[in-house]
C-alpha positions as CSV (number, residue, x, y, z in Angstrom):
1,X,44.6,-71.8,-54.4
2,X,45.6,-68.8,-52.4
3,X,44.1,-69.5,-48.5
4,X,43.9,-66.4,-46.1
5,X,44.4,-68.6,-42.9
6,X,43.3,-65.7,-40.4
7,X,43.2,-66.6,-36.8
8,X,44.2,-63.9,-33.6
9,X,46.7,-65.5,-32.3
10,X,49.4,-67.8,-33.2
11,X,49.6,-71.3,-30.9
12,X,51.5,-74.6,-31.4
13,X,48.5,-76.7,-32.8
14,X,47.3,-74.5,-35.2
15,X,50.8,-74.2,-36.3
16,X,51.3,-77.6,-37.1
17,X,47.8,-77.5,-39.2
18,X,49.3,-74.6,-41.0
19,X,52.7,-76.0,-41.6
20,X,51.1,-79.4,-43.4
21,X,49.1,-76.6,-45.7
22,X,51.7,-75.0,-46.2
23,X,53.8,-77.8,-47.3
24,X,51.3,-80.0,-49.6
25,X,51.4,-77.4,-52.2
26,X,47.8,-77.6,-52.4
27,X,47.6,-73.8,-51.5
28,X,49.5,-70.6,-51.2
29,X,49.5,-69.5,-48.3
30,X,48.8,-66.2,-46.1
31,X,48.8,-66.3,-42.6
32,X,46.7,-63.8,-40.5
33,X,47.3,-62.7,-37.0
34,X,46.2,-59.9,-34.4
35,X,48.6,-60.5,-31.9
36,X,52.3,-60.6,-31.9
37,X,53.3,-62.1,-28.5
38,X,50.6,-64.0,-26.5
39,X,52.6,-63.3,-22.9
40,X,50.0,-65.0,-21.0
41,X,50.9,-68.6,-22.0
42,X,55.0,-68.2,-22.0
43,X,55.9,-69.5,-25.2
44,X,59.4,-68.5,-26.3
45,X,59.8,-69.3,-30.0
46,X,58.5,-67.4,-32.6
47,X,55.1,-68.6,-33.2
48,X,53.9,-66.0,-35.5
49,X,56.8,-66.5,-38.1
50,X,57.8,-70.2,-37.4
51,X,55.7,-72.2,-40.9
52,X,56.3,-68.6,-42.7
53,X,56.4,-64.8,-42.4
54,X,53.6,-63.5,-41.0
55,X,50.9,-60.5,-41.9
56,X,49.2,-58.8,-38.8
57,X,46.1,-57.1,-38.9
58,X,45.1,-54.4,-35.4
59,X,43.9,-56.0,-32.3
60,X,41.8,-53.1,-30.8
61,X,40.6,-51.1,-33.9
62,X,39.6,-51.0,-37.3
63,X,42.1,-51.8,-39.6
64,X,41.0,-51.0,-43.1
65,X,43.9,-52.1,-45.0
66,X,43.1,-55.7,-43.7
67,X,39.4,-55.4,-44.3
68,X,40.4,-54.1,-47.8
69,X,42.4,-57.1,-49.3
70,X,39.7,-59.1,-47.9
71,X,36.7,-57.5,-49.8
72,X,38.8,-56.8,-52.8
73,X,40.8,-59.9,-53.5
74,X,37.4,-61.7,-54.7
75,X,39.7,-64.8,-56.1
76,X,40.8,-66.0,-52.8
77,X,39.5,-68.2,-50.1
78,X,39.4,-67.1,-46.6
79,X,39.6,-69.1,-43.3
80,X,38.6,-67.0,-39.9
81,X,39.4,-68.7,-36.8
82,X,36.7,-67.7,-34.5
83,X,35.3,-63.9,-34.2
84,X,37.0,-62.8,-31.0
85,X,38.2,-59.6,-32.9
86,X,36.5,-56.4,-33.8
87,X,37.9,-56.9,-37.6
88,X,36.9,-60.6,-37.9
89,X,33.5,-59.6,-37.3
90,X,33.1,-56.6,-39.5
91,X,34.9,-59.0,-42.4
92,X,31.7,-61.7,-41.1
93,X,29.1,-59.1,-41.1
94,X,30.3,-57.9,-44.4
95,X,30.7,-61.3,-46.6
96,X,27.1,-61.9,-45.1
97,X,25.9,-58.4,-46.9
98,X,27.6,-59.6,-49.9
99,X,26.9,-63.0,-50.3
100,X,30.1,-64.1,-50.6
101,X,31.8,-67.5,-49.6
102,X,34.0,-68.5,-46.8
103,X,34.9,-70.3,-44.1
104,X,34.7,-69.6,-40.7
105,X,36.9,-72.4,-37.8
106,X,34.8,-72.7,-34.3
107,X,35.5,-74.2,-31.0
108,X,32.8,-75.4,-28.7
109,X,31.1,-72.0,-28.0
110,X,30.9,-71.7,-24.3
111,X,27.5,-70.4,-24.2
112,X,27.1,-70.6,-19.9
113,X,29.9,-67.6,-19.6
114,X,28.4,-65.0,-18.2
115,X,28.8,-62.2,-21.2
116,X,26.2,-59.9,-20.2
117,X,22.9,-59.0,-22.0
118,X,24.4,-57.1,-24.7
119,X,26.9,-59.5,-25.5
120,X,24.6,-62.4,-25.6
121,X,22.5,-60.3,-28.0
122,X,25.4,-59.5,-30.2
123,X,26.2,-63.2,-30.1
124,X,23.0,-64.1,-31.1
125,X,22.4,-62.0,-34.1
126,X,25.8,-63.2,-35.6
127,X,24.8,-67.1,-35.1
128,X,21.8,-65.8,-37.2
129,X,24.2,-63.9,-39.9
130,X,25.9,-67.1,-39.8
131,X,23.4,-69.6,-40.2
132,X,22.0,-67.6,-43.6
133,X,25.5,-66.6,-44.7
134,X,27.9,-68.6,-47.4
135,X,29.7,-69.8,-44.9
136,X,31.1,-73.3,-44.4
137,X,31.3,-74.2,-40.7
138,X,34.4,-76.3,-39.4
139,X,33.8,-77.1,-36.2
140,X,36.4,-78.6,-33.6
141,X,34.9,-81.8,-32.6
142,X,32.0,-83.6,-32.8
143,X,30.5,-82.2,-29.8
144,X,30.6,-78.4,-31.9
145,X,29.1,-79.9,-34.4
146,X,26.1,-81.0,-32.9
147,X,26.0,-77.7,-30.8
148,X,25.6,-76.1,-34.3
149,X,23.2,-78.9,-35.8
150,X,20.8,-78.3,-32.9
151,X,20.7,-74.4,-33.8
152,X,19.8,-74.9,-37.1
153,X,22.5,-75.2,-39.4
154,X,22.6,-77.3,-42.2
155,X,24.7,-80.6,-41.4
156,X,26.2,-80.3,-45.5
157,X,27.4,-76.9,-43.9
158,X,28.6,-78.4,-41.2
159,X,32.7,-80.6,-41.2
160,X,34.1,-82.0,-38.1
161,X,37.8,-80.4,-38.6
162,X,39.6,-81.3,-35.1
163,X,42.8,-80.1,-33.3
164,X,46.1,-81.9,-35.2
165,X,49.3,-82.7,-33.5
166,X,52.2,-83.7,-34.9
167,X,52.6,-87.0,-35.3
168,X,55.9,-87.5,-37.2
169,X,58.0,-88.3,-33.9
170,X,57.7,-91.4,-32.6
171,X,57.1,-91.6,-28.8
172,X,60.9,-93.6,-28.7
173,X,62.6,-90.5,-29.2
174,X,61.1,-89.0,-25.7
175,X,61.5,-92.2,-23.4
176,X,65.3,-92.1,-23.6
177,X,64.9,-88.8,-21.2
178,X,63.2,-91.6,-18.5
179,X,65.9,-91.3,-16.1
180,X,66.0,-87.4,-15.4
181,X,62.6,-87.1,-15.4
182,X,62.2,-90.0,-12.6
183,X,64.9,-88.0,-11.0
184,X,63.6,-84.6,-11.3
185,X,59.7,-85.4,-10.0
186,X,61.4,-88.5,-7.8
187,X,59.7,-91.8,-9.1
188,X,61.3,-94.9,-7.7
189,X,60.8,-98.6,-8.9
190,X,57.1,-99.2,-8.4
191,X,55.7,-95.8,-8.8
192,X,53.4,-94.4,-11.0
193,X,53.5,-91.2,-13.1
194,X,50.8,-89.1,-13.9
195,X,50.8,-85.5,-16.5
196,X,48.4,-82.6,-16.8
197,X,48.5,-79.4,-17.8
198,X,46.9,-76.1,-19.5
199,X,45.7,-72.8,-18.0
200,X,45.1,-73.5,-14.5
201,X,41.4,-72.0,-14.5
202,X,38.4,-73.2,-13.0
203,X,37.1,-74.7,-15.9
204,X,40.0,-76.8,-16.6
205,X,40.0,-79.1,-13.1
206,X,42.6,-79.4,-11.6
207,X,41.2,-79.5,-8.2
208,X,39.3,-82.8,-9.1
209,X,42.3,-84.0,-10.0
210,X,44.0,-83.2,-6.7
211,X,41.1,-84.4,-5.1
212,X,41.2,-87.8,-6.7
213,X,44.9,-87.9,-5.5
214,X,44.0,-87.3,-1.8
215,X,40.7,-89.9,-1.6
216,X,43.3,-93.2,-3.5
217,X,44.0,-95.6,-0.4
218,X,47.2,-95.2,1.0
219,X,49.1,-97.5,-0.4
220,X,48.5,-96.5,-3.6
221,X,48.9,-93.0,-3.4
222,X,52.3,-92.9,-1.5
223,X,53.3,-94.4,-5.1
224,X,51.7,-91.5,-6.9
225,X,53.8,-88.6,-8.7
226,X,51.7,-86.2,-10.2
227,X,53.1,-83.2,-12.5
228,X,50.8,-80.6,-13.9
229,X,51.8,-78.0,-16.5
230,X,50.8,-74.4,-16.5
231,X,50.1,-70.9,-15.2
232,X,46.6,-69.1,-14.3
233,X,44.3,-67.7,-11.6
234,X,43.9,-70.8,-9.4
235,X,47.5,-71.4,-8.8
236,X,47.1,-70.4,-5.5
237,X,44.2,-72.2,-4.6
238,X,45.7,-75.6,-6.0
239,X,49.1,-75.3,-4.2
240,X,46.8,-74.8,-0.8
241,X,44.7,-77.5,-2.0
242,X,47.7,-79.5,-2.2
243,X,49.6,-78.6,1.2
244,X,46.1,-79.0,3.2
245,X,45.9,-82.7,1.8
246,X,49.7,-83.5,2.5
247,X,50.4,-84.0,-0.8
248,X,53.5,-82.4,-1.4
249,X,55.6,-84.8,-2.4
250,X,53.3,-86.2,-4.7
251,X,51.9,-82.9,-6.7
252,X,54.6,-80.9,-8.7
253,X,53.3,-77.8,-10.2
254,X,55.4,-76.2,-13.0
255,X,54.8,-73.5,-15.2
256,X,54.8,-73.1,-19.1
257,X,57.5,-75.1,-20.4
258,X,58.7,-75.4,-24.2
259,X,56.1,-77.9,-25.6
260,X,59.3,-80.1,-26.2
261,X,60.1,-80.8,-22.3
262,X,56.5,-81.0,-21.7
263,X,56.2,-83.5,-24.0
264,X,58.6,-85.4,-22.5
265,X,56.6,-85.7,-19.1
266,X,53.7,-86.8,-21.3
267,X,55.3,-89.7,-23.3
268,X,57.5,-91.0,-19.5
269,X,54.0,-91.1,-17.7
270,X,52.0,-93.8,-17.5
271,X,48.8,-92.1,-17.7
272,X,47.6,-88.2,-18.7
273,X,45.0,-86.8,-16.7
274,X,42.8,-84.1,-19.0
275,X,40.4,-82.9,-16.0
276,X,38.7,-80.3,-17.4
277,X,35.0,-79.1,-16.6
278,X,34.6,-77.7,-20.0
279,X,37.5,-77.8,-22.7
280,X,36.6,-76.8,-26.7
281,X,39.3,-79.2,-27.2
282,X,41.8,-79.6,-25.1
283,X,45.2,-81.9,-24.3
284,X,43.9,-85.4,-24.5
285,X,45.3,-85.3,-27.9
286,X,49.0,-85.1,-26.3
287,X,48.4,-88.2,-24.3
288,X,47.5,-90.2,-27.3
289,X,50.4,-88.3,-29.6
290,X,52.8,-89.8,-26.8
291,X,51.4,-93.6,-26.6
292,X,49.7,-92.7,-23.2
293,X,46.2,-93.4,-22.3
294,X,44.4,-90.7,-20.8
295,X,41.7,-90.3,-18.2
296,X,39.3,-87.2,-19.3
297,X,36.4,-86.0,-18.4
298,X,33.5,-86.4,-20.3
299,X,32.6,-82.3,-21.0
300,X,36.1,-82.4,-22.1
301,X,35.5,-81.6,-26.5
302,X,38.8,-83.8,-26.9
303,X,37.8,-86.1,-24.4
304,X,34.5,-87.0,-25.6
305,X,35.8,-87.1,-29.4
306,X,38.7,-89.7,-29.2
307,X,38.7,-91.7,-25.6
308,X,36.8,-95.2,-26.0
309,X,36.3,-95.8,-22.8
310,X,38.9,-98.9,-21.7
311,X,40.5,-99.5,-25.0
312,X,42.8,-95.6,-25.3
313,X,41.6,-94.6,-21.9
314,X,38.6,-93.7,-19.5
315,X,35.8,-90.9,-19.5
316,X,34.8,-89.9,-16.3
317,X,31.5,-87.8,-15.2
318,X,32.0,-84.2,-14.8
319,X,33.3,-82.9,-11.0
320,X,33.7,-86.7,-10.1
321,X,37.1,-86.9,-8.1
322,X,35.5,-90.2,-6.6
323,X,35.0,-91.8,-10.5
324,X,38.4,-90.3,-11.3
325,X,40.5,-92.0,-7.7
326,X,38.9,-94.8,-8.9
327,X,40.3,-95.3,-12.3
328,X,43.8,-94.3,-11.0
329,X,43.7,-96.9,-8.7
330,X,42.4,-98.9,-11.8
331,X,45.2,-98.0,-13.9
332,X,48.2,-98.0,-10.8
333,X,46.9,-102.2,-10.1
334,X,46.3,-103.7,-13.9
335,X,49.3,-101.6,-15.1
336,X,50.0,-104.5,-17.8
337,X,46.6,-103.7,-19.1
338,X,48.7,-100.0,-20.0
339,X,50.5,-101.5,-22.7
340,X,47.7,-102.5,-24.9
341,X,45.9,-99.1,-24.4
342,X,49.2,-97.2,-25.0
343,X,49.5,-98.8,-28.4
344,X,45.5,-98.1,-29.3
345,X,46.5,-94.6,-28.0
346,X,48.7,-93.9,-30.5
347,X,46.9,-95.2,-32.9
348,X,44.0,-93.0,-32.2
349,X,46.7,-90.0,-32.8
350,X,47.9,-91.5,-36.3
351,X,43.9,-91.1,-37.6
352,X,44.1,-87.4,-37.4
353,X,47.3,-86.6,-38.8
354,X,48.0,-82.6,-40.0
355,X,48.0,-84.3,-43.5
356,X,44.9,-85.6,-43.4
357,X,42.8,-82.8,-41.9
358,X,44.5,-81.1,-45.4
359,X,42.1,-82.7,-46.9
360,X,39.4,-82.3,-45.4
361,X,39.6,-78.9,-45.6
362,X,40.5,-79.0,-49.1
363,X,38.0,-80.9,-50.0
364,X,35.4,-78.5,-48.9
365,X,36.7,-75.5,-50.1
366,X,37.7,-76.5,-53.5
């Protein structure tokens, strides 16, 4: 089977899904992109060539070449990652006019953001193209999936078809870097680590993080080391968040790293903190990858999809900093109780290997 895999942007989880494709032998396999170095997020490698070289189609206009080997090469199958691009949605308006089969990839749509009445309008008419097209929806999550049910769709249209990690490294072969990362964020004998990270947005909430920080009793957080990964807008409001609560030597903010160091903060900590207000997805995935529970809030797509609440982790309620202290302060005083989550963590992970969501898609498109 030849698989048009065509998504804007190259990023670390889809390449691992792509790589597992790629390497069954199930499908030959061309991979798609609009954008040759995503600068916002810092990555270093090449993502865009790393499973296999690359074809690019234009960001900002109308490339008919792309558009083209789409329309022409009627014995392939296509995969489009969202419709963010002016080409993915001509190629979706177009295999609508002509009937013709597909498969389109969605995240949660975040349907509060303020697009404007045109937008929302354009939006609209697509979810209808969509919902009478060929298409077969894999949504990221259960929560897209029911977003999607309750518009309509047909729930045989519709496969859960998550965010993969890689899962072939055992969390061992990060804990032997224990001692510099104790050095490097200062954790002594007693304390207790905590990771985050993403784009530091509104959305993603870190403040309620920093505010569950500042409201643990004393004791408690004096033992607290916190670090959280990224770069974005609110960095400046979360470092002055973080100086007015005195929390300075237990908040470390650090931009983009190589997924590699980052996940070795993940697999030393005790617990992973994935805040977020709203995620499609998001990084609750990495604390489980790494053996660590993880504390997410419940609009979190990740979050909601894989924590059972006391057995890999906690949910908390949305802007709850108070729900969240508490479950710290849970975690920090029954941190035996870690051990048995930690394993049920990364067990949760081995469920949704690369391999297996392989199949899945397979199965559907064959």
């Amino acid at each position: 089977m030849k698989l048009n895999f065509i998504q804007d942007i190259a990023s670390p989880h889809n390449n691992v899904f792509a790589e597992a494709l790629h390497k069954s032998g199930k499908v030959d396999l061309n991979l798609w992109y609009c954008i040759q170095n995503a600068e916002k997020y810092g990555w270093k490698e090449d993502l865009n060539n790393k499973v296999k070289p690359a074809l690019f189609y234009k960001q900002n206009s109308v490339d008919l070449q792309f558009l083209r080997h789409c329309l022409t090469k009627t014995d392939e199958k296509f995969l489009i990652v969202g419709w963010q691009n002016i080409n993915t949605r001509i190629l979706i308006f177009l295999f609508f006019i002509l009937r013709r089969p597909y498969a389109v990839w969605f995240d949660y749509p975040h349907d509060e953001d303020n697009r404007g009445w045109l937008k929302n309008k354009v939006r609209a008419v697509y979810y209808k193209m969509l919902k009478w097209s060929r298409a077969h929806v894999f949504c990221v999550g259960k929560i897209t999936v029911e977003y999607f049910k309750n518009k309509g769709f047909n729930l045989n249209r519709l496969t859960n078809l998550p965010i993969f990690v890689d899962v072939s490294k055992s969390p061992e072969d990060y804990k032997k870097y224990q001692k510099d990362i104790y050095k490097n964020y200062n954790v002594q004998k007693g304390d207790f680590l905590i990771s985050a990270g993403s784009r530091l947005v509104y959305e993603k909430g870190f403040d309620i993080l920093i505010d569950a920080i500042a409201n643990l009793p004393s004791d408690i957080q004096k033992h607290v080391r916190c670090v959280i990964v990224g770069k974005g807008e609110e960095l400046k409001n979360l470092k002055d968040q973080i100086q007015k609560n005195n929390l300075t030597k237990n908040l470390f903010m650090e931009g983009w790293m190589d997924f590699e160091e980052f996940s070795c903060i993940i697999a030393n900590s005790h617990v992973f903190i994935h805040s977020a207000r709203f995620d499609a997805f998001g990084a609750t995935i990495f604390g489980h990858m790494f053996a660590v529970p993880v504390l997410g809030n419940v609009n979190a797509g990740a979050a909601y999809d894989r924590i059972v609440d006391g057995e890999n982790g906690y949910l908390f309620e949305c802007d709850s900093s108070t729900q969240l202290s508490t479950l710290i302060a849970k975690c920090f005083n029954e941190r035996d109780s870690l051990k048995d989550m930690s394993v049920k963590a990364r067990e949760t992970a081995l469920k949704f290997s690369p391999e297996k969501g392989v199949d899945i898609l397979m199965k559907e498109l064959s």
